[in-house]
C-alpha positions as CSV (number, residue, x, y, z in Angstrom):
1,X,97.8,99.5,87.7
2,X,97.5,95.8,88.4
3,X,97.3,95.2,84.8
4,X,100.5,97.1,83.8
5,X,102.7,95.3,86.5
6,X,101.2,91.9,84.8
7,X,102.0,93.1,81.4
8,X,105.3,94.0,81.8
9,X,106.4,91.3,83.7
10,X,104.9,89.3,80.6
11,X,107.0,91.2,78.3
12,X,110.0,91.4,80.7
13,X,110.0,95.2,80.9
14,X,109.5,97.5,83.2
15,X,106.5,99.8,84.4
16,X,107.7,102.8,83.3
17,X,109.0,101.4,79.7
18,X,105.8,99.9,79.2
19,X,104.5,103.3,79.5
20,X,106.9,105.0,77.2
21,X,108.1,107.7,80.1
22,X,111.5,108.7,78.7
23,X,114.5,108.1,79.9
24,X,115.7,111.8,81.8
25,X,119.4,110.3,81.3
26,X,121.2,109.5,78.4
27,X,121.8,106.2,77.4
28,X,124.8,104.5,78.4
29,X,125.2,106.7,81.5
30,X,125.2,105.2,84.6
31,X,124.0,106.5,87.8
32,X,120.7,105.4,89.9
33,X,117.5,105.6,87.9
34,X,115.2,108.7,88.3
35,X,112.7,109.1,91.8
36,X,110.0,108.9,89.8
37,X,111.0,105.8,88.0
38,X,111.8,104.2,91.3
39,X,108.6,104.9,92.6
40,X,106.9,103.4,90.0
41,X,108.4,99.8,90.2
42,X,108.5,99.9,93.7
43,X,104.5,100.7,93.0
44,X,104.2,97.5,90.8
45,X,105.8,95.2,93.1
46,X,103.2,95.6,95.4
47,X,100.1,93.3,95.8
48,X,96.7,94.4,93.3
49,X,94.6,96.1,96.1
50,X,98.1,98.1,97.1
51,X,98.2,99.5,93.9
52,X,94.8,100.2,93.2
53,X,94.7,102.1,95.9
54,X,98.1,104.1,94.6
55,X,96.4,104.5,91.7
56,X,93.0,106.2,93.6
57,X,95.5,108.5,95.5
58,X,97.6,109.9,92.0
59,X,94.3,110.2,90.4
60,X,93.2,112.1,93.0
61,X,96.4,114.3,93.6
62,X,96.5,115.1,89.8
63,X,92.8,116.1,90.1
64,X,93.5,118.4,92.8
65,X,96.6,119.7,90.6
66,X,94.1,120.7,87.7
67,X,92.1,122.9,89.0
């Protein structure tokens, strides 16, 4: 996680375009951005040992899901 926040900021995106997670909304529309996509930058402001442990937890949630 860590390393995407650092990335983007170098390339002056964001997380989640960094990621290629499309858009839910067409372009051009305005409107607040999706939950999820909120999340996620709210995620990669935080400090390296925040979101490592954000990314323990998802891992962990989406290994529970898989079963």
């Amino acid at each position: 996680m860590s390393l995407l926040a650092a990335l983007a900021t170098g390339l002056a995106v964001t997380v989640v375009e960094l990621i290629g997670v499309p858009e839910r909304r067409p372009p051009g529309k305005r409107g607040p951005a999706p939950k999820l996509q909120q999340q996620l930058e709210r995620i990669s402001q935080l400090p390296k040992a925040k979101q490592k442990m954000m990314s323990e937890v998802l891992d962990s949630l989406l290994a529970q899901s898989g079963r």
